[in-house]
N, C-alpha and C positions, 0 to 999 in steps of 0.2 A: 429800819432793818439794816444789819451789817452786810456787805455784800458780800457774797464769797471770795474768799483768795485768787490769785489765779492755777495756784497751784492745783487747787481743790475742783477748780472749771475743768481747766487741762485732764485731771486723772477721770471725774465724772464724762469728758467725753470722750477718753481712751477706752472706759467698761462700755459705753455705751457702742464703741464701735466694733469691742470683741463680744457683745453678745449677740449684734446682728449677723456677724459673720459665722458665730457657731450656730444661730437659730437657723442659716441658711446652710449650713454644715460646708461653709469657707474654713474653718476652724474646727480640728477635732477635739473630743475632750479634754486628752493634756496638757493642751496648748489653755484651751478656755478655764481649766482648772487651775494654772499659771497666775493665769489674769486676775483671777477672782479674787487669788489668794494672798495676791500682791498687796490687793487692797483692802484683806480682812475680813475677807466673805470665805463664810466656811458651813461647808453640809453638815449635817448634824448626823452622825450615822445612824443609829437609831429610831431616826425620825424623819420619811420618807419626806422628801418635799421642802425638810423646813431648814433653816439657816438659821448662821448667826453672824451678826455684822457686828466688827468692831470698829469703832471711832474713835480717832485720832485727836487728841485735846492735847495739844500743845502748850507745857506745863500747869495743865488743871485749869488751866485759865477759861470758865464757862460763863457767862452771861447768863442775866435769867431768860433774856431773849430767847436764845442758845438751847438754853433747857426745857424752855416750854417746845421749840422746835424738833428737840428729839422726842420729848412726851407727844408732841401730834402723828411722829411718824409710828412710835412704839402705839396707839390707839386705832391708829389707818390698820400697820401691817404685822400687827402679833398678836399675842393676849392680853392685850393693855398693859403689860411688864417691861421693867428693860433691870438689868442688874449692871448697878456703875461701882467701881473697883478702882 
């Protein structure tokens, strides 16, 4: 397995420390809406609850590793779909 960047550590544990801080409401929405967005998470308006995360591929360059990777998390946390562009 490829290890993550440290880039990619770094931002995963920046999200992770502004959603404890808005789950403890340290952080109000606009601030956490900021955060989110920075990193390509976005509400879907329409559709209470659900999201859409975009993923960053650094000139296309995907592994099939890589790809089964997003296929397990697209199986865990949506409708088994992801649309790649």
């Amino acid at each position: 397995m490829t290890p993550l960047p440290e880039i990619a550590r770094r931002e995963i544990q920046e999200f992770g420390k502004s959603l404890k801080a808005f789950q403890s409401q340290e952080m109000d929405v606009a601030a956490f809406r900021k955060a989110r967005l920075q990193l390509g998470i976005y509400s879907m308006k329409d559709l209470a609850g659900v999201h859409m995360i975009r993923v960053r591929i650094p000139c296309g360059d995907l592994s099939a590793v890589q790809l089964d990777g997003l296929a397990d998390i697209a199986d865990a946390y949506s409708d088994r779909s992801a649309h790649i562009t």
